[in-house]
SERO-4910 file (N, C-alpha, C, O; in steps of 0.05 Angstrom, whole numbers):
BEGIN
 pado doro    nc1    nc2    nc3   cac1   cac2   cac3    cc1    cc2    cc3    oc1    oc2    oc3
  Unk    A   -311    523    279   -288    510    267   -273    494    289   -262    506    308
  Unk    A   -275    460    285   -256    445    310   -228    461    300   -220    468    278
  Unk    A   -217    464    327   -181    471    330   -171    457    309   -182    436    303
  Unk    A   -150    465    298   -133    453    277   -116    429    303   -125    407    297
  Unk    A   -101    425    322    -97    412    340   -115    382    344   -104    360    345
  Unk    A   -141    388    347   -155    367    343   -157    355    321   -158    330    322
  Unk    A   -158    366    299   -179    357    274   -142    335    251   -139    324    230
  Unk    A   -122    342    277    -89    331    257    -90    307    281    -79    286    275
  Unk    A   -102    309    309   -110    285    327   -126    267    308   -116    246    299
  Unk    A   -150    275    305   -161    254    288   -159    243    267   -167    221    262
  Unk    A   -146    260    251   -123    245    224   -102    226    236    -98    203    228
  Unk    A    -93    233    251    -75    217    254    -87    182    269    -81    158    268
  Unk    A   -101    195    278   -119    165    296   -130    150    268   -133    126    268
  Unk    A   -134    165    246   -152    158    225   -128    133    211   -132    109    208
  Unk    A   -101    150    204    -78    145    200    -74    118    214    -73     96    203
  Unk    A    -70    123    238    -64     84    246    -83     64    239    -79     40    235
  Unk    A   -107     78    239   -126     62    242   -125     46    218   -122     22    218
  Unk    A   -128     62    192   -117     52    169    -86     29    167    -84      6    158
  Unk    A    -75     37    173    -43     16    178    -47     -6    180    -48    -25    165
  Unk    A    -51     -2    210    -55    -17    226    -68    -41    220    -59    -63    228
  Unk    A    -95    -38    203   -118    -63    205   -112    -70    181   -132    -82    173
  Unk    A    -91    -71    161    -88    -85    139    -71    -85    128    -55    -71    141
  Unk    A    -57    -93    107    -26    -89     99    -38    -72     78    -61    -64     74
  Unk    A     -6    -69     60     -6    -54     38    -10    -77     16      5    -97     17
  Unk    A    -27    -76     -2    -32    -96    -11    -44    -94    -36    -42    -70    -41
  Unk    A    -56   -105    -56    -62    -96    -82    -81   -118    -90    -91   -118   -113
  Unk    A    -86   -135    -74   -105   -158    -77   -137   -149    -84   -151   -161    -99
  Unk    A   -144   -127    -70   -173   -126    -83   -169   -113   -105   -184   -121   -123
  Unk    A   -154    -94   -112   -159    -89   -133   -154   -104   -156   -164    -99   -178
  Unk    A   -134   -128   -150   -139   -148   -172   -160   -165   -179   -162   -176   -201
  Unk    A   -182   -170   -151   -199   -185   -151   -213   -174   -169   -217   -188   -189
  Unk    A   -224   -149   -170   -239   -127   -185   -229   -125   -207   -246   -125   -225
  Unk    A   -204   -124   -215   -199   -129   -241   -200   -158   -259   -201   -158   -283
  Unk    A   -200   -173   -247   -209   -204   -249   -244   -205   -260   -253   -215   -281
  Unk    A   -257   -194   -242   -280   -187   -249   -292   -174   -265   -311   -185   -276
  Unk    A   -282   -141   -274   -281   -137   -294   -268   -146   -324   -273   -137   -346
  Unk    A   -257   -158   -319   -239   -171   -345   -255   -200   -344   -245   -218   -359
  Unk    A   -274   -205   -332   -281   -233   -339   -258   -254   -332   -268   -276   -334
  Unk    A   -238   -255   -327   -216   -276   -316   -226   -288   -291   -243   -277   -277
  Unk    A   -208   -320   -285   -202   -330   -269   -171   -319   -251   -154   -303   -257
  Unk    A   -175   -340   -226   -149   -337   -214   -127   -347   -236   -108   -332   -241
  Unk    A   -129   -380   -253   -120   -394   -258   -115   -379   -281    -94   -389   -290
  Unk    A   -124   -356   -298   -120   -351   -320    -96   -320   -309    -82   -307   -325
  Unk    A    -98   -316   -279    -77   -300   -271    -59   -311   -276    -46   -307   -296
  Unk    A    -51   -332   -252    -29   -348   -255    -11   -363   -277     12   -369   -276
  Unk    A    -32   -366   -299    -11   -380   -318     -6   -347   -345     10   -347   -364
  Unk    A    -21   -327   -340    -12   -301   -356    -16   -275   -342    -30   -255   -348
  Unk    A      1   -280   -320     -2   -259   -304     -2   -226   -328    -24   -215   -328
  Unk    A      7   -219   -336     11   -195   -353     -5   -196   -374    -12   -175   -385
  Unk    A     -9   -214   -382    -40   -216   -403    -63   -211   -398    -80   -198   -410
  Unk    A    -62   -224   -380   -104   -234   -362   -110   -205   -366   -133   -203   -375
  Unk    A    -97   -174   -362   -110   -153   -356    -97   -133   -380    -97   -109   -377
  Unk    A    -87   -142   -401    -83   -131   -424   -102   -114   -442    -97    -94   -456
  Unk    A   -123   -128   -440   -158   -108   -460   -157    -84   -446   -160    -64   -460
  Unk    A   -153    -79   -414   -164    -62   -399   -143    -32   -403   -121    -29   -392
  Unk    A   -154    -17   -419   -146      8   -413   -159     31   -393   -179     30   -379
  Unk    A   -142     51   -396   -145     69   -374   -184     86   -381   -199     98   -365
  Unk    A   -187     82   -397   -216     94   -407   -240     85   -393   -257     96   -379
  Unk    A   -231     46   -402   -250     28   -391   -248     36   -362   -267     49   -352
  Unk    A   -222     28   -343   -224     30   -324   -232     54   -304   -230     52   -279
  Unk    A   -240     81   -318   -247     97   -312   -279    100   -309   -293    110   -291
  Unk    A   -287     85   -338   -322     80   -331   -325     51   -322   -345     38   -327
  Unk    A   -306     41   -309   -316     22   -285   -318     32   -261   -334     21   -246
  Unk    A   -300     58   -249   -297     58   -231   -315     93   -223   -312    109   -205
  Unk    A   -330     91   -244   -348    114   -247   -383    103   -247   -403    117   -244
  Unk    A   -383     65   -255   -408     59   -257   -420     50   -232   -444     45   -233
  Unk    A   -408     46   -209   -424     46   -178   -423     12   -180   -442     -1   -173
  Unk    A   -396      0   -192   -397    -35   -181   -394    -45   -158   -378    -32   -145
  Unk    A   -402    -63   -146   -412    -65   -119   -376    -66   -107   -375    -61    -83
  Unk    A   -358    -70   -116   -341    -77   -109   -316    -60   -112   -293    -65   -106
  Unk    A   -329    -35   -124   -312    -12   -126   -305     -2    -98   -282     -1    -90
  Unk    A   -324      5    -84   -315     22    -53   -304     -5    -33   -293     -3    -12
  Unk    A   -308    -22    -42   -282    -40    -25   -255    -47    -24   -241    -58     -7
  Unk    A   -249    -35    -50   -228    -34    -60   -203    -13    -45   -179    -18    -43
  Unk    A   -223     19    -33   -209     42    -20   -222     40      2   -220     61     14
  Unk    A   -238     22     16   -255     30     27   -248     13     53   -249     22     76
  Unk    A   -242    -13     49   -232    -33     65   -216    -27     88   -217     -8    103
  Unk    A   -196    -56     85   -180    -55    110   -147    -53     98   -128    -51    114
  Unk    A   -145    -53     76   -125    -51     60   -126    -44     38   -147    -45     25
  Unk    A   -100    -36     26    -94    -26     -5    -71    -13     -5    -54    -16     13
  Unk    A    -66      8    -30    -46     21    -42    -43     48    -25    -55     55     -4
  Unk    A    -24     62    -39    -28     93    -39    -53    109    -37    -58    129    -23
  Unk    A    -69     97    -54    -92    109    -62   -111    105    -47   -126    123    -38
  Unk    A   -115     77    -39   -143     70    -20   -132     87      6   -147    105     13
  Unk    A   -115     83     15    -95     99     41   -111    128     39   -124    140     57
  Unk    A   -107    136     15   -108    174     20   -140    177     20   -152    196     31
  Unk    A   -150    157      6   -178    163      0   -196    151     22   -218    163     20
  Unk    A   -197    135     40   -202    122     59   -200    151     91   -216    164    105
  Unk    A   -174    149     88   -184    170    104   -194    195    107   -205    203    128
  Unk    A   -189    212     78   -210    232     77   -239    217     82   -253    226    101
  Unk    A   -244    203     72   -278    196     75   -275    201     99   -282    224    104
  Unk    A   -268    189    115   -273    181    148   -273    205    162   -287    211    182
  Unk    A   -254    222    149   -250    246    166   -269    266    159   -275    283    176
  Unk    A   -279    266    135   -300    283    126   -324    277    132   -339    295    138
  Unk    A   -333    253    133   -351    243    153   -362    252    179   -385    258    187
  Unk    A   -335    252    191   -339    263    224   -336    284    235   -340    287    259
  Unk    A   -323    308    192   -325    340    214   -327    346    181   -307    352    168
  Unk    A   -351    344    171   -360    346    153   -358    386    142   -358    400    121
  Unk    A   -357    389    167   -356    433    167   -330    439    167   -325    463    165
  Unk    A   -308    419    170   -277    424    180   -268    413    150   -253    430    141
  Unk    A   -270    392    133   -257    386    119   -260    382     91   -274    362     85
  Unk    A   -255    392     77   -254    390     45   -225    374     36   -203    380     45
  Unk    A   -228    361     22   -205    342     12   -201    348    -18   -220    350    -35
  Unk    A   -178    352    -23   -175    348    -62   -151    323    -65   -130    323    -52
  Unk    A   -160    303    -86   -141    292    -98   -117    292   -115   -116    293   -140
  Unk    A   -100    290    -98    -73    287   -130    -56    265   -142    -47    248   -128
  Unk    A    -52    264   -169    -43    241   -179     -7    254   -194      1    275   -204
  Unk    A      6    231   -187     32    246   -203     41    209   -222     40    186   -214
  Unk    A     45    219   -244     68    197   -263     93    203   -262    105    223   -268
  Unk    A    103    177   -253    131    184   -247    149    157   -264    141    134   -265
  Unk    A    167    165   -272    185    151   -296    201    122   -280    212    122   -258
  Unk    A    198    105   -294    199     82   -290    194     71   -257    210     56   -246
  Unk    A    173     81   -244    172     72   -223    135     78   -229    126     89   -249
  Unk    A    115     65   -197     93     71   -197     90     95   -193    105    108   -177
  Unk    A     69    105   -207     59    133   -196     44    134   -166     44    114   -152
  Unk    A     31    162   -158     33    168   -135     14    174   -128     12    194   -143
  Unk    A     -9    174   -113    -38    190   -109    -39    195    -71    -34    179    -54
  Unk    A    -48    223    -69    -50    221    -39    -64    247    -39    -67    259    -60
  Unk    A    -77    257    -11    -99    276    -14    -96    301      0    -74    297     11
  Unk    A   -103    324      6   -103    349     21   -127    356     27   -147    349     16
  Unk    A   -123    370     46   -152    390     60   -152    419     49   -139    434     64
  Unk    A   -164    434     25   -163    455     25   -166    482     41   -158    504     37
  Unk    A   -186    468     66   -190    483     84   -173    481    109   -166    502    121
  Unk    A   -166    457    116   -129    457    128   -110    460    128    -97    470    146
  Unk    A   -103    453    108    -76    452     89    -71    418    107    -48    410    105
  Unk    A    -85    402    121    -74    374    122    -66    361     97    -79    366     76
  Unk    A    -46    345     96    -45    326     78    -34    294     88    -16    290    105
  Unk    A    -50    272     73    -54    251     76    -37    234     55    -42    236     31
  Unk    A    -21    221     62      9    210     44     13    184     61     14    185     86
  Unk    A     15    165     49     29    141     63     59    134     55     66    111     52
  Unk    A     75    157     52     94    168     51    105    171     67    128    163     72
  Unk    A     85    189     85     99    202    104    110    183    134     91    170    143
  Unk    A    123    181    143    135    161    166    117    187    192    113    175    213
  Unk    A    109    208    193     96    213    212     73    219    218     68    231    240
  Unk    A     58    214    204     28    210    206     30    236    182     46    239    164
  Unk    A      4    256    191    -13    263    173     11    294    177     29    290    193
  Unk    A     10    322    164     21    340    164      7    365    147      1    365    124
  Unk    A      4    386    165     -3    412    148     23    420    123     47    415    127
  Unk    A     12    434     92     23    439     76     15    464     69     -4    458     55
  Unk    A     15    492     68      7    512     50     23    524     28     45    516     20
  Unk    A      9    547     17     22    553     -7     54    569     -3     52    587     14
  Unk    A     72    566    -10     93    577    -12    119    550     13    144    547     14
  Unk    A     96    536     27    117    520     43    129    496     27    118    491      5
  Unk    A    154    479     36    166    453     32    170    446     60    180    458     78
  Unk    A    157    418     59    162    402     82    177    378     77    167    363     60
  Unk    A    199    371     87    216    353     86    212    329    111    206    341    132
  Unk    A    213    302    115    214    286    127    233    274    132    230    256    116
  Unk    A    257    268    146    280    243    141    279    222    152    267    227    173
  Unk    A    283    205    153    278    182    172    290    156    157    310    164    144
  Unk    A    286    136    154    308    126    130    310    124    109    324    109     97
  Unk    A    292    144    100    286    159     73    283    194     73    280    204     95
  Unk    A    285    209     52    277    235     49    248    236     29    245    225      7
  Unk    A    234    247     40    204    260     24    206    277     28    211    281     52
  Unk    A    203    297     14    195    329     13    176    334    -14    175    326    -37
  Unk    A    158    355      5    130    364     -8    128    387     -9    128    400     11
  Unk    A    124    401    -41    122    435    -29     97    443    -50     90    432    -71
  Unk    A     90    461    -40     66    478    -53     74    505    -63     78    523    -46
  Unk    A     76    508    -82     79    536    -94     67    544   -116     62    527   -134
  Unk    A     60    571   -119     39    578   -137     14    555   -147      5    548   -169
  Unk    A      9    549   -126    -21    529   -129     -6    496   -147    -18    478   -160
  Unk    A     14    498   -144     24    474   -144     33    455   -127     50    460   -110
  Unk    A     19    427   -131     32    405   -110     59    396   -124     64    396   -148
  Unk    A     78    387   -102    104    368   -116    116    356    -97    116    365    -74
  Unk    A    130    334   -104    132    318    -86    167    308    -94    169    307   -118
  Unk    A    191    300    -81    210    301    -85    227    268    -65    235    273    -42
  Unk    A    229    243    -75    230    224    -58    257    214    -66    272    226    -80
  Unk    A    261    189    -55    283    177    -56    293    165    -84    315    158    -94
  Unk    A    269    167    -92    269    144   -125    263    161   -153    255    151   -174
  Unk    A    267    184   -150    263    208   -172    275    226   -164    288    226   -143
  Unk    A    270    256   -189    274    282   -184    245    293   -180    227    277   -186
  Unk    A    238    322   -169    224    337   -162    199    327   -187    205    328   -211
  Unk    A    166    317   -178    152    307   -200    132    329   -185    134    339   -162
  Unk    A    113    332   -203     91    360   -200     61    339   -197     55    324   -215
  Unk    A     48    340   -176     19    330   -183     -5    343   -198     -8    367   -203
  Unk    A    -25    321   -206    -41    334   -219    -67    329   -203    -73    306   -195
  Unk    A    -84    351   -199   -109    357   -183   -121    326   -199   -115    324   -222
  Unk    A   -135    308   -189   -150    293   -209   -183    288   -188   -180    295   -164
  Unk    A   -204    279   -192   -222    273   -182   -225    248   -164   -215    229   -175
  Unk    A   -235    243   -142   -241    210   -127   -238    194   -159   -215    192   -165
  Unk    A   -258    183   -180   -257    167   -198   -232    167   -208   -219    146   -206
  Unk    A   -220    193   -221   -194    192   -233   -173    173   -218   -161    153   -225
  Unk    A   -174    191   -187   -142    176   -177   -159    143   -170   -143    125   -174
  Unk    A   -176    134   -165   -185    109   -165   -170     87   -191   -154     68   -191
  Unk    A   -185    104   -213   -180     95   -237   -147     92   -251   -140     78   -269
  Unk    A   -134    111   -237   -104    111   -239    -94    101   -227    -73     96   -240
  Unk    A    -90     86   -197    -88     64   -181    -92     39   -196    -73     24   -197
  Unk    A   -109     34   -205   -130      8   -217   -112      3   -244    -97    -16   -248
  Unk    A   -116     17   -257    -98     19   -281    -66     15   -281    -53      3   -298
  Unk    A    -56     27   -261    -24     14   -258    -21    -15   -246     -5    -32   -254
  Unk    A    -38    -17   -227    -51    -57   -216    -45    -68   -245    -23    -74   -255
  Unk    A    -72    -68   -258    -70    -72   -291    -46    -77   -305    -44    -98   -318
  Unk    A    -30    -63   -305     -6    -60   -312     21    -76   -309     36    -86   -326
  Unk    A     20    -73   -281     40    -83   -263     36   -110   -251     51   -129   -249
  Unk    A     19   -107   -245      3   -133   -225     22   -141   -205     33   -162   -200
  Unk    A     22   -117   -193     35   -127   -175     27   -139   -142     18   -126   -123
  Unk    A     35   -172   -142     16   -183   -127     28   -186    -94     36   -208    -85
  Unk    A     27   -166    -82     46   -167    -57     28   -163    -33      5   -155    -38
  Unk    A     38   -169      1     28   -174     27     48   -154     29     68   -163     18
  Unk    A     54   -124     42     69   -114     61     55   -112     90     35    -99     94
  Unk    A     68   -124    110     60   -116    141     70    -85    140     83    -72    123
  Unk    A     60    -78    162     70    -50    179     47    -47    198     26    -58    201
  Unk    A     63    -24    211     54    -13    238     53     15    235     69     26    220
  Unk    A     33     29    251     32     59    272     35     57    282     29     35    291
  Unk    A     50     75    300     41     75    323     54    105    337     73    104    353
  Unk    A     38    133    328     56    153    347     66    160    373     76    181    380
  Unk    A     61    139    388     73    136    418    103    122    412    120    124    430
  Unk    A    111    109    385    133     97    395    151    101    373    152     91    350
  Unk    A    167    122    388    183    140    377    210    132    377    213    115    395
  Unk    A    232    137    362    256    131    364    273    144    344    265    159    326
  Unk    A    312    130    351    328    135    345    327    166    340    328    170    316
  Unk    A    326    185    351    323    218    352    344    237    343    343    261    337
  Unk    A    373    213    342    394    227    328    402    233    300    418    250    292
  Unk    A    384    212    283    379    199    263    359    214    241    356    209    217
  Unk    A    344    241    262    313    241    250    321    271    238    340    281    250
  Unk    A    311    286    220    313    313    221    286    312    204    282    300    183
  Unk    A    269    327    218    238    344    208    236    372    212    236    384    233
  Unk    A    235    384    179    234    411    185    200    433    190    197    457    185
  Unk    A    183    413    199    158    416    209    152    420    243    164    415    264
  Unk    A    135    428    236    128    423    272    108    398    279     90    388    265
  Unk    A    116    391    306    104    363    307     73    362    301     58    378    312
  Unk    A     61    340    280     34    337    290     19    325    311     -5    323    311
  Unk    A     32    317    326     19    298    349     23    315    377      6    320    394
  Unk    A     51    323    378     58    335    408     80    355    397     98    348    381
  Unk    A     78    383    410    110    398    413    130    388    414    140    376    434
  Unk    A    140    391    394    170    381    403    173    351    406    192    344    420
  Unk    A    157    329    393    156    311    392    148    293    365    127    282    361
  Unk    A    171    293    345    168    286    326    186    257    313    208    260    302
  Unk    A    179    244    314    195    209    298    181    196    286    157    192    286
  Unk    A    203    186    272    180    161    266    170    137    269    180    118    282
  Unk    A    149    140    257    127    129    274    115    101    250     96     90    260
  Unk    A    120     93    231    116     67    213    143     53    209    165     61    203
  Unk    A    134     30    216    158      8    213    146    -15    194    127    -29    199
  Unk    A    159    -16    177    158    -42    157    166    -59    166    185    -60    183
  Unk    A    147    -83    155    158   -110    160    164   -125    143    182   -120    128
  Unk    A    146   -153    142    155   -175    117    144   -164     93    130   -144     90
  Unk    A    153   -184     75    135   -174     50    124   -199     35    142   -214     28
  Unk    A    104   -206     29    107   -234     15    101   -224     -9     80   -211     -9
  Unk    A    112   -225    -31    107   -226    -65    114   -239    -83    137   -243    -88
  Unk    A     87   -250   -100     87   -274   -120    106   -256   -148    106   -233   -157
  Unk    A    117   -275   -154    130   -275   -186    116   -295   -196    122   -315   -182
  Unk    A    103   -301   -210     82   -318   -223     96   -326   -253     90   -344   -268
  Unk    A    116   -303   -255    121   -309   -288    144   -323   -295    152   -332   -316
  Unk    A    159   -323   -248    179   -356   -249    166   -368   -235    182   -385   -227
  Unk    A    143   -374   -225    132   -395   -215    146   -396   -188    161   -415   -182
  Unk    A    140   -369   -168    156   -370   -147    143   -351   -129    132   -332   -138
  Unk    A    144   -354   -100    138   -338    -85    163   -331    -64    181   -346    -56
  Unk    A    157   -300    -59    180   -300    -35    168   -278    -19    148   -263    -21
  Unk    A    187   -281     -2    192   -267     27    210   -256     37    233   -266     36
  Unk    A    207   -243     43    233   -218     40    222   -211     79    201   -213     90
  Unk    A    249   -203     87    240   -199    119    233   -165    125    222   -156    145
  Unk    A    242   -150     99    240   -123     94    247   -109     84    271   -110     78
  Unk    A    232    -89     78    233    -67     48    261    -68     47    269    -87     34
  Unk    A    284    -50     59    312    -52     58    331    -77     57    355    -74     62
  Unk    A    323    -95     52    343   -111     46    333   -138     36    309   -144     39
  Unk    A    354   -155     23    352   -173     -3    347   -195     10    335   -212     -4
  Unk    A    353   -203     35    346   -234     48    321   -237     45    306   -218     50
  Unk    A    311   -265     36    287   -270     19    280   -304     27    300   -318     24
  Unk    A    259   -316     34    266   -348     29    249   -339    -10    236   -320    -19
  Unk    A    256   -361    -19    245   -373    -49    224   -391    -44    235   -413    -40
  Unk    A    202   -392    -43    188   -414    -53    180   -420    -78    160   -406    -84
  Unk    A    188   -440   -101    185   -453   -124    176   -480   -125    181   -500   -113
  Unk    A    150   -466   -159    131   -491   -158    139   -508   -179    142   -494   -199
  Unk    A    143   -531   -183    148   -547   -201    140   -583   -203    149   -599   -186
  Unk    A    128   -590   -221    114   -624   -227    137   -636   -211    126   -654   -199
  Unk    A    162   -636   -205    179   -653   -193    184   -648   -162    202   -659   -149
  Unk    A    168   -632   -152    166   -636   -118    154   -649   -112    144   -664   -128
  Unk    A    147   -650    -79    131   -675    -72    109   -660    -51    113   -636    -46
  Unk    A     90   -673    -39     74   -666    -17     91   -661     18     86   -652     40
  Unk    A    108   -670      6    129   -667     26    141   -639     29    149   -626     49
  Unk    A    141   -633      6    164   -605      2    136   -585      3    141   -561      8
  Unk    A    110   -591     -1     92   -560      2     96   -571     35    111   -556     47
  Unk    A     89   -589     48     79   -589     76    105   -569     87     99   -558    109
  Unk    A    129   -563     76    143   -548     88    142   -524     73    137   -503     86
  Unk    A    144   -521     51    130   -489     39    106   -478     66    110   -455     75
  Unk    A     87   -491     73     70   -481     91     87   -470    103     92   -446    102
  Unk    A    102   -490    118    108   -484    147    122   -464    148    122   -451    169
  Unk    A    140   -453    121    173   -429    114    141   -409    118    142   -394    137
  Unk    A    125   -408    109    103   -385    108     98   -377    136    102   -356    148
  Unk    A     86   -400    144     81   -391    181     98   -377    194     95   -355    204
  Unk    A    124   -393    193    137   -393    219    143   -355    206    142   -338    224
  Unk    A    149   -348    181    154   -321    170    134   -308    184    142   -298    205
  Unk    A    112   -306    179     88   -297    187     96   -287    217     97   -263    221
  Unk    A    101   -301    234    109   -305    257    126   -283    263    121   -261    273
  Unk    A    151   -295    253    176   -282    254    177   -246    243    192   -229    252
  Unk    A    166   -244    230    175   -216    211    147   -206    194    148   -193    173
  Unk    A    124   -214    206     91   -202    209    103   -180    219    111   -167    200
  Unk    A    109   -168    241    100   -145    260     78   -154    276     72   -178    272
  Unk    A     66   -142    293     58   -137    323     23   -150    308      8   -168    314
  Unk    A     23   -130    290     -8   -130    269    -11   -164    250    -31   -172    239
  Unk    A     18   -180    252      5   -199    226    -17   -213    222    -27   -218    200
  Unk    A    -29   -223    250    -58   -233    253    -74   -219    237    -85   -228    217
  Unk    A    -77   -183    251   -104   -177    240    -97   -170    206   -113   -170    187
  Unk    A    -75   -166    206    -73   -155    172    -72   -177    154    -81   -173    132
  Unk    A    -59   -208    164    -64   -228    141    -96   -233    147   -105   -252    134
  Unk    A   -109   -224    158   -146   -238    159   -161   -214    157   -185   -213    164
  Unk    A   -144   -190    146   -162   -169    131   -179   -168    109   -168   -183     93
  Unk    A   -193   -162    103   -212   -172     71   -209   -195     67   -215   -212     84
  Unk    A   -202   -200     50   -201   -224     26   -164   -236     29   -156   -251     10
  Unk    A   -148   -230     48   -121   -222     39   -116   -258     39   -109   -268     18
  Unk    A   -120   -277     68   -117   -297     67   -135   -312     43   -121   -328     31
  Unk    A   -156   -311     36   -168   -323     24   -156   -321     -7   -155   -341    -21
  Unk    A   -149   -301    -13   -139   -295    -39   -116   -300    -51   -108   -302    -74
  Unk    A   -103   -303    -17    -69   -313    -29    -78   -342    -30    -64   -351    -47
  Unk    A    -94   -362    -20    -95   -393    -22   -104   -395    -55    -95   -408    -74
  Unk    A   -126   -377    -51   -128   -377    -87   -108   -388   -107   -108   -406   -124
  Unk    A    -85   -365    -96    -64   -362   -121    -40   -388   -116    -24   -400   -130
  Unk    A    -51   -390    -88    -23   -419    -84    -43   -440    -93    -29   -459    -97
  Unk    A    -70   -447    -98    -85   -464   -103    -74   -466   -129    -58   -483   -132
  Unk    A    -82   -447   -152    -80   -449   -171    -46   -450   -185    -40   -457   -208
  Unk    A    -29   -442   -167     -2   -453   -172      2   -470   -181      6   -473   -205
  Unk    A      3   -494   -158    -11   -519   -160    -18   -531   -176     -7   -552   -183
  Unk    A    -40   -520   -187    -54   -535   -207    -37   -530   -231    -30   -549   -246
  Unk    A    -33   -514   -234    -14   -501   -254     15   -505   -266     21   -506   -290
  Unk    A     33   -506   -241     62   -524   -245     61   -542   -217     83   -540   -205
  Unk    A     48   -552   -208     61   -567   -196     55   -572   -167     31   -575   -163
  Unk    A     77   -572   -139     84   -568   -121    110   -559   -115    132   -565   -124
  Unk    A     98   -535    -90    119   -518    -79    143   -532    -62    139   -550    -46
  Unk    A    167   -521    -66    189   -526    -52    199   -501    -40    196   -480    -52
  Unk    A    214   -502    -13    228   -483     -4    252   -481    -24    260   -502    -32
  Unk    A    260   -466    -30    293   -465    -53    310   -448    -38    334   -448    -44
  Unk    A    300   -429    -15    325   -415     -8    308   -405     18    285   -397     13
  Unk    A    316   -403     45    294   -392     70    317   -372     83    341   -375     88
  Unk    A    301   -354     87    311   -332    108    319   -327    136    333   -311    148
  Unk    A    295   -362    146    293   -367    171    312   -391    180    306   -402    202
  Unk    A    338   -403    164    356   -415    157    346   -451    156    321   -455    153
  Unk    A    357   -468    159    361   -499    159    350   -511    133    345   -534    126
  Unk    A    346   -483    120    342   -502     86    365   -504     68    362   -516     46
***
């Protein structure tokens, strides 16, 4: 049996590694749902909430149970949700200590917000949450582990129950579900929601801070007595398609946003500067990662898609409101 010491080392390396090389993002799984639903981009853009209306949770369970070539890219990649996050790195880690780790999946529905999927080691008690601001963390039966940082998560296990307790609910109970299930439950709220967003972020457990700020009632996973956090959000870019608008937001906590809006009465003049409000963002409020995470998978290629088909669709883009000021 590798040391428990090592085997929360290599989660956690697993942990950045994941971050790090891609944003949080929901783009393949729309591609895949595009695919299965037979749709275009252009049939996204002009009904975003329609295009994936046939698809229920059944179908998308025996899609994601029939071996489509484009299923394991979806968790498997350089980006995604909650779900590709938890499931991504069990593979990797079970992979490389195949005698050390057993993984189970859990799924929770939670009332008017997205639900939740992330994974455990039965034979560790590790658990894998992109939740958590400090990498990966042991959980057993009868404990609650609390996180603070500029949020509260707390996770407790009792009588063979998972639960999870966050900023945006009361206390919600998970349910054990299978790789396909929580796949299929991910996929299915995409479906749903469509929600078409770029978040940057970072790992990084060497760079620790504000210590007055932090209270963790765990013991460190990385070093004694050395626990912060360790993910920092950045920009966000996310389409509203159903005003014909894209924005940018400089980060999760707060409302400053530029607007980009598409409309038959702009000019080639006003996208040549839509580009540019995108770059110089990119730039500005990417994080350390925005290179490799906007040229992860499909992420660049997919957002031209949707600004292609904007375009075609209403028009040309205008800046209407920038974050990065002189508009």
């Amino acid at each position: 049996m590798t040391p428990l010491r090592d085997l929360l080392a290599a989660a956690n390396k697993e942990f950045a590694a994941a971050t790090n090389s891609g944003p949080y993002s929901s783009y393949e799984q729309v591609q895949l749902l595009l695919d299965v639903a037979k749709k275009s981009v252009r049939d996204l853009v002009r009904d975003p909430k329609g295009t994936f209306a046939a698809l229920d949770l059944d179908f998308i369970i025996e899609v994601c149970g029939s071996g489509h070539p484009a299923i394991e890219q979806t968790w498997n990649g350089d980006m995604g949700r909650c779900t590709d996050f938890a499931l991504r790195i069990a593979h990797r880690l079970t992979r490389h200590f195949p005698n050390d780790f057993d993984f189970e999946y859990f799924h929770v529905s939670r009332p008017n917000v997205p639900g939740h999927r992330l994974s455990r080691c039965a034979k560790t008690g590790i658990v894998v949450d992109i939740l958590s601001d400090i990498g990966v963390f042991t959980l057993w039966e009868g404990e609650t582990k609390t996180i603070t940082t500029d949020h509260t998560v707390s996770w407790k296990l009792l009588h063979d129950k998972l639960s999870i307790t966050d900023w945006d609910c009361d206390e919600e109970v998970f349910k054990k579900v299978s790789h396909v299930e929580a796949l299929a439950q991910d996929l299915h709220e995409v479906a749903r929601c469509v929600p078409l967003i770029v978040h940057f972020r970072e790992f990084d457990p060497l760079h620790f801070h504000d210590f007055d700020t932090l209270t963790v009632d765990m013991p460190g996973s990385f070093h004694d007595r050395l626990v912060g956090p360790a993910r920092f959000p950045y920009g966000i870019i996310k389409w509203k398609l159903e005003n014909q608008q894209l924005t940018l937001r400089r980060n999760v906590d707060t409302g400053d946003r530029s607007i980009i809006s598409w409309s038959p009465y702009h000019t080639e003049e006003d996208e040549d500067e839509a580009r540019l409000e995108l770059a110089c963002f990119l730039d500005e409020y990417g994080g350390p990662y925005a290179g490799l995470q906007w040229d992860a998978g499909d992420v660049r290629a997919f957002f031209k898609k949707i600004w292609n088909a904007c375009d075609e669709a209403f028009g040309k883009p205008k800046v209407i409101r920038s974050v990065l000021g002189g508009h």
